[in-house]
C-alpha positions as a Markdown table, in Angstrom:
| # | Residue | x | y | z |
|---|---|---|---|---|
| 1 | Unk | 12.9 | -3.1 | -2.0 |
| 2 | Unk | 11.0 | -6.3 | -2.4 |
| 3 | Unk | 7.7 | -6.4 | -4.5 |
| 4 | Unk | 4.8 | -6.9 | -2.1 |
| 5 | Unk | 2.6 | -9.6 | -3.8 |
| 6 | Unk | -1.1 | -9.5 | -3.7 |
| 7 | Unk | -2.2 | -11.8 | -0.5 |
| 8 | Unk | 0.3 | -9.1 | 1.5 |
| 9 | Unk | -1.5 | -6.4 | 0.0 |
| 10 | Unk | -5.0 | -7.7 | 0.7 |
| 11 | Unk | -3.7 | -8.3 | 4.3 |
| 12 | Unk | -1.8 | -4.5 | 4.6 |
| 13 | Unk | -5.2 | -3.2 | 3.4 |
| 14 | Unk | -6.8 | -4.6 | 6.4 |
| 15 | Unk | -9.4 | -7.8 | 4.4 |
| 16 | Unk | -8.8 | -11.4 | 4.3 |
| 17 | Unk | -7.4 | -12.7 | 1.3 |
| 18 | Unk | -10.9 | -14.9 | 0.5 |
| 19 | Unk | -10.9 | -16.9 | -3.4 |
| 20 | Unk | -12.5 | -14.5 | -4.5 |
| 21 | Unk | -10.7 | -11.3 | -3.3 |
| 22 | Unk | -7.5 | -13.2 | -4.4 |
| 23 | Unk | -8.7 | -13.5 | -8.2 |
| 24 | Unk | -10.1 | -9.7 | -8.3 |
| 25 | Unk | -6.5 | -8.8 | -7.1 |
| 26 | Unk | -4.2 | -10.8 | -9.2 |
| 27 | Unk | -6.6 | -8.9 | -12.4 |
| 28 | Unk | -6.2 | -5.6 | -10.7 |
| 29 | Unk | -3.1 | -5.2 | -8.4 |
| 30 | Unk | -0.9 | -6.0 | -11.6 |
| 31 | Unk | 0.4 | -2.5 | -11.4 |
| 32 | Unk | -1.0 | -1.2 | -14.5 |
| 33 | Unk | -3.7 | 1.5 | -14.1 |
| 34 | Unk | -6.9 | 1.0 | -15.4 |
| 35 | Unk | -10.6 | 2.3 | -15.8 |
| 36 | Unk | -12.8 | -0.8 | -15.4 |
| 37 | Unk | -16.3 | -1.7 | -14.0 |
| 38 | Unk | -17.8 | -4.7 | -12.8 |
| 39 | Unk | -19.0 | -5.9 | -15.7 |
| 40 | Unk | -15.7 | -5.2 | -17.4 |
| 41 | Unk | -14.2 | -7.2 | -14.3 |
| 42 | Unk | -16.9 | -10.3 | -14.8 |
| 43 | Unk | -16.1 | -10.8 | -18.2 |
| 44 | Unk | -12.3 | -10.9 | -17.6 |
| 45 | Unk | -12.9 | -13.3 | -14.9 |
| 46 | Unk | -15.2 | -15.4 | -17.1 |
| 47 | Unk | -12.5 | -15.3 | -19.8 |
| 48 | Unk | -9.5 | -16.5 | -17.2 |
| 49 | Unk | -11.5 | -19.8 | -16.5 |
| 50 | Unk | -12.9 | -18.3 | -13.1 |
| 51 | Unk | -16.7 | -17.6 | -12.4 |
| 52 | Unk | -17.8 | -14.8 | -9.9 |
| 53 | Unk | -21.6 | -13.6 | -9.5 |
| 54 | Unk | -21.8 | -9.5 | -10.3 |
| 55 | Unk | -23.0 | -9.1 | -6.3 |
| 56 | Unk | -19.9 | -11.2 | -4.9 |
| 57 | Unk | -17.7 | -8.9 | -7.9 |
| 58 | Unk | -19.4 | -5.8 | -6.3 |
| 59 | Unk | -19.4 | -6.7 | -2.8 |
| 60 | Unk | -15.6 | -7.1 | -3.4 |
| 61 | Unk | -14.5 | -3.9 | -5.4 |
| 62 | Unk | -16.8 | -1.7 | -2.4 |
| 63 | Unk | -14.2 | -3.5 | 0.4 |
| 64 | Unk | -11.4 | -2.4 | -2.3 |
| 65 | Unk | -12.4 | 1.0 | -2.3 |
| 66 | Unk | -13.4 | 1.4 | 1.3 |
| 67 | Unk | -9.9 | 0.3 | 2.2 |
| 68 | Unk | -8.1 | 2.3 | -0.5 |
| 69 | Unk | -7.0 | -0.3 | -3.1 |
| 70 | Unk | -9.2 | 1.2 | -6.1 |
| 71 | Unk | -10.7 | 4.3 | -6.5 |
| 72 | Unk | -14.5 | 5.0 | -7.7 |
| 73 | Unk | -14.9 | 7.6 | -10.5 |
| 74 | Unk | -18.2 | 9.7 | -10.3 |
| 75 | Unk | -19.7 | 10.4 | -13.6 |
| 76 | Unk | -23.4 | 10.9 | -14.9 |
| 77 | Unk | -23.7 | 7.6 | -15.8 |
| 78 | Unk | -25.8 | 4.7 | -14.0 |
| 79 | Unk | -22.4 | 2.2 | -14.1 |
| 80 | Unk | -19.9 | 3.0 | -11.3 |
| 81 | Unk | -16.4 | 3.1 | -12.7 |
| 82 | Unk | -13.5 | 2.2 | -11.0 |
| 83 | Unk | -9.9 | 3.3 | -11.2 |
| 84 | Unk | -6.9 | 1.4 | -9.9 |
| 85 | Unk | -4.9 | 4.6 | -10.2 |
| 86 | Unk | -5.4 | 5.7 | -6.5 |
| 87 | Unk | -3.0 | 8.7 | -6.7 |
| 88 | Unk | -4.7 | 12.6 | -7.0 |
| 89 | Unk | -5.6 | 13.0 | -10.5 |
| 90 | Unk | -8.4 | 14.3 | -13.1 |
| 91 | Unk | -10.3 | 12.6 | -15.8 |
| 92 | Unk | -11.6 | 13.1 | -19.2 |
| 93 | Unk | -15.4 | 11.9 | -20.1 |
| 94 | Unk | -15.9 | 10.9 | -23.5 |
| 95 | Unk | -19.8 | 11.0 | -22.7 |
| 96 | Unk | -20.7 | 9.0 | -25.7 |
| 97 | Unk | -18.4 | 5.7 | -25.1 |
| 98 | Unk | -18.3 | 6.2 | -21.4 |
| 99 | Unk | -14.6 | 5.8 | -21.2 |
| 100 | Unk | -12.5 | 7.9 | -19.4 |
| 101 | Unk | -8.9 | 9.1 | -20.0 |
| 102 | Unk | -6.6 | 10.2 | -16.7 |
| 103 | Unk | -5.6 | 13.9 | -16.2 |
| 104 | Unk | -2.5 | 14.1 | -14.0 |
| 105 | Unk | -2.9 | 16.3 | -11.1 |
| 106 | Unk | -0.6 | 19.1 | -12.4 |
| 107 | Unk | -2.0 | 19.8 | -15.7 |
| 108 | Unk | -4.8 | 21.3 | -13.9 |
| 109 | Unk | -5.1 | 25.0 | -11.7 |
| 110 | Unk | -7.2 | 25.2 | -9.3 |
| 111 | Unk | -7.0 | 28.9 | -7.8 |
| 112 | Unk | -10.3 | 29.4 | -5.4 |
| 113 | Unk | -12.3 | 26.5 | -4.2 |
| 114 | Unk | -16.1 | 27.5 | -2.3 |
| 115 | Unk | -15.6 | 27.5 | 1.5 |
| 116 | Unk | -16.6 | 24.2 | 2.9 |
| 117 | Unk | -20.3 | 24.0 | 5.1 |
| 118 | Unk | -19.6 | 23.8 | 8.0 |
| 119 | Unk | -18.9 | 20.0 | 9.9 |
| 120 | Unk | -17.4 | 19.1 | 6.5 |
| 121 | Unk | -14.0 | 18.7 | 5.6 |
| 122 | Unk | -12.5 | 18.5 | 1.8 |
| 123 | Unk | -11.1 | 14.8 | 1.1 |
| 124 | Unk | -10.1 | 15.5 | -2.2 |
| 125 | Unk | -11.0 | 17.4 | -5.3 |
| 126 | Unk | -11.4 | 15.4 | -8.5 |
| 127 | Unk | -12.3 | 17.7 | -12.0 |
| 128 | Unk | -13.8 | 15.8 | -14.6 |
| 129 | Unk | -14.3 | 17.2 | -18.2 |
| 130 | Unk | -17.0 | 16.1 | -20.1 |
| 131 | Unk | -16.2 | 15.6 | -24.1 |
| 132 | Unk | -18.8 | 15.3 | -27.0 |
| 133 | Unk | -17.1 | 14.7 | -30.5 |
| 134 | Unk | -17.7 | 17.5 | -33.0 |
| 135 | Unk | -19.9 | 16.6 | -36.1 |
């Protein structure tokens, strides 16, 4: 099966591979899953010789999500994480650092969920465990 590179990928996912869509890509469609956020993203871009503004950076990781590329991690904190692991899986907080560490779907049992209200549907469920470090 051949590889699909990252312009296909863009395309598949139904947005136009622009300059900037391109260089967000060829960081994050590498195959290797990752917590990130923009700012993460910026300074890796700034690094690679490349400049994005934090708006353009957002602007492009909310088309990502929207179209499935990269998830978006909820946690209690004001910066949005993202997560190019977009298979069903859980995650750790470590609420001091911020970071998160991937739970795969199976190490956690879920027996009884709540009843949905109603004109709702369930889109996924996604358990994440806060940690403190003991003193």
């Amino acid at each position: 099966m051949m590889l699909m590179n990252n312009k296909e990928k863009l395309r598949k996912a139904g947005l136009r591979p622009t300059k900037q869509r391109m260089i967000i890509a060829n960081i994050l469609l590498n195959g290797i899953n990752r917590h990130f956020t923009a700012e993460n993203l910026q300074n890796e871009i700034n690094s690679s010789g490349n400049s994005m503004s934090i708006a353009t950076i957002y602007n492009c990781l909310k088309k990502f999500r929207n179209c499935g590329l990269i998830k978006q991690v909820e946690s209690s904190k004001e910066t949005a994480i993202f997560d190019t692991n977009i298979d069903q899986h859980h995650h750790f907080l470590d609420e001091e650092t911020g970071e998160l560490i991937d739970i795969e779907n199976e190490e956690i049992n879920l027996f009884k969920l709540p009843e949905i209200p109603k004109g709702y549907m369930n889109s996924g469920v996604e358990v994440l465990i806060k940690l403190k470090r003991q003193n």
